[in-house]
C-alpha positions in Angstrom: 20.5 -157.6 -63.1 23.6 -159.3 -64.0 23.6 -157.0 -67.3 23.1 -153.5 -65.4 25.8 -154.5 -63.1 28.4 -155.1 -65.8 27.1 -151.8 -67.5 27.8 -150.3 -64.1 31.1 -151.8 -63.7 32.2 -150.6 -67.5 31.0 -147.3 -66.9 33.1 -146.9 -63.5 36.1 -148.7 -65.3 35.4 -145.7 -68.5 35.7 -143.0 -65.7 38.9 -144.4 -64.0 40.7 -144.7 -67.0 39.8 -141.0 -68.3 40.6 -139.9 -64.7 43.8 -141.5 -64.9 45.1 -140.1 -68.4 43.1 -136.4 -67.1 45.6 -136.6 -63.9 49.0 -137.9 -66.5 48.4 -135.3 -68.8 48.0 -132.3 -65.8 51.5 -133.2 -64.1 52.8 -133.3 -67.8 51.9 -129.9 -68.3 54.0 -128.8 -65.1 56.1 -131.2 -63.3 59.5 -131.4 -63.3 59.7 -132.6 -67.1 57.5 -129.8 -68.4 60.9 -127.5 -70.9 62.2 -124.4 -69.4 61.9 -121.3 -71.1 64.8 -120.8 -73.4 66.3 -118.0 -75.3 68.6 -118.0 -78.6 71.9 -116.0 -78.5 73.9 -114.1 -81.1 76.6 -111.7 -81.2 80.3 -110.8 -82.1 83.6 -111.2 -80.3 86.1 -109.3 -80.9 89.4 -108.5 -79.7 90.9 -104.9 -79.4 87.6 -103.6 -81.4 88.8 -106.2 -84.0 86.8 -108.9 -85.1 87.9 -112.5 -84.0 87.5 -114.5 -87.0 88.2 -118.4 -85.5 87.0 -119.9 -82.4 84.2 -121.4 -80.3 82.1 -119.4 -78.0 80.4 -121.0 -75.4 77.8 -119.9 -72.4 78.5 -122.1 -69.0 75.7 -121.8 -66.4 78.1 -123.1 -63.5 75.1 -123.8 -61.1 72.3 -125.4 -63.6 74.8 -127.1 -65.1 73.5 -126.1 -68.7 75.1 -123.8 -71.3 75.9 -123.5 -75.2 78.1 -123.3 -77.7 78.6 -121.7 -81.4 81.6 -121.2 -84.1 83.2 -117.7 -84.7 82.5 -116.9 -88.3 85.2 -114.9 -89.8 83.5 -111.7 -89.3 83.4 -112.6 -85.6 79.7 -113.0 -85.5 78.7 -116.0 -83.9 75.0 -117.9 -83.1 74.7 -120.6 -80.5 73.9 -124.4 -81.9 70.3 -124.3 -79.9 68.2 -122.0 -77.7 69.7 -122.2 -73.7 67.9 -122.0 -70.5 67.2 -118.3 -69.7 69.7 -117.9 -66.4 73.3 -115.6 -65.8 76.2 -117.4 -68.0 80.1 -117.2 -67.8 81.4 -116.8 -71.4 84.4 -118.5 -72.7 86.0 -117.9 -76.4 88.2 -120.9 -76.9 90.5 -121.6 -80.6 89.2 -123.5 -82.8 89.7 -127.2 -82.6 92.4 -128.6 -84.7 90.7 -131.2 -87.4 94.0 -133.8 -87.5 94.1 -136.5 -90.7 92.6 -139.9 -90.5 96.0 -141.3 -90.9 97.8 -139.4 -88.7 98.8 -141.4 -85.6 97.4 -140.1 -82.8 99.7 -138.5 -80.3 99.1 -135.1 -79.0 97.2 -133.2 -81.6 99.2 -129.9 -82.6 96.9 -126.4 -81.2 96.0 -123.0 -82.7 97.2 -120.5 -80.4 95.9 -117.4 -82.1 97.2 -114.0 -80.7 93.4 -112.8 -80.7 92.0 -114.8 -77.9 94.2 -114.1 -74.7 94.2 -116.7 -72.3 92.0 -115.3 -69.7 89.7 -116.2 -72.0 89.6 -119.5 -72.5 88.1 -120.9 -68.7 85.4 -120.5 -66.5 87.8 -119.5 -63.5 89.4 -116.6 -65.2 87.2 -114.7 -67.9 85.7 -111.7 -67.5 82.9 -112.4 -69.4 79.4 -112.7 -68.3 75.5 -112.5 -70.3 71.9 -112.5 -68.9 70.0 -114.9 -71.4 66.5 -114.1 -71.5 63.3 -115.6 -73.3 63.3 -114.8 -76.8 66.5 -113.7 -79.1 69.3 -111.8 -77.1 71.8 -110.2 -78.2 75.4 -110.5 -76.7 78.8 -109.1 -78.2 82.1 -108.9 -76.5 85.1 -107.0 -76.9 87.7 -108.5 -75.1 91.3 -106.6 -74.2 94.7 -107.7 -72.8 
């Protein structure tokens, strides 16, 4: 009797514990932590139908809070660092940051001001610029003006 109870009780214990890791691995597959679908993004900028050939482009979804960024080769072709959320993005094309020497005091750091990237531009208040990111590789170039 004694054996067929503890049988019993190991059985039952078996059959929580599967139920248990069954019900973990269900809200894994949708909860809150499960990843959002992502796309990558490439394109050129450009400025006056000329390439921009320095700078940083980046994607800012204001209301997610998520976004991306990527470096202006010199043809002006750029590809974001890592996929984004899919969502509605402001874009911003920034100059490049200024790389100062290791033994350089630090005061304020001298800026790149190129001619190319007008300053309307350069924040989230003020640019003009705007891309719909969906699942899978987009494509995204902009032509800025004055």
């Amino acid at each position: 009797m004694i054996r067929a109870t503890l049988k019993h009780q190991s059985q039952l214990t078996h059959r929580i514990v599967c139920a248990a890791v069954l019900s973990l691995l269900t809200v894994g597959c949708g909860g809150e932590g499960a990843e959002e679908v992502a796309g990558s993004v490439s394109g050129k900028v450009t400025f006056k139908d000329a390439p921009v050939t320095e700078g940083i482009i980046s994607f800012l979804d204001l209301e997610k809070g998520t976004g991306g960024s990527g470096t202006l080769e010199s043809d002006g072709t750029y590809s974001l660092d890592n996929e984004i959320p899919v969502g509605t993005y402001k874009v911003t094309v920034n100059p490049p940051e200024v790389e100062m020497p290791a033994d350089i005091e630090k005061t304020v750091p001298p800026q790149k001001d190129p001619k190319d990237i007008p300053q309307s531009y350069r924040s989230t208040d003020t640019t003009a610029l705007t891309a719909t990111v969906k699942e899978g590789t987009n494509q995204h170039d902009f032509n800025m003006k004055d």
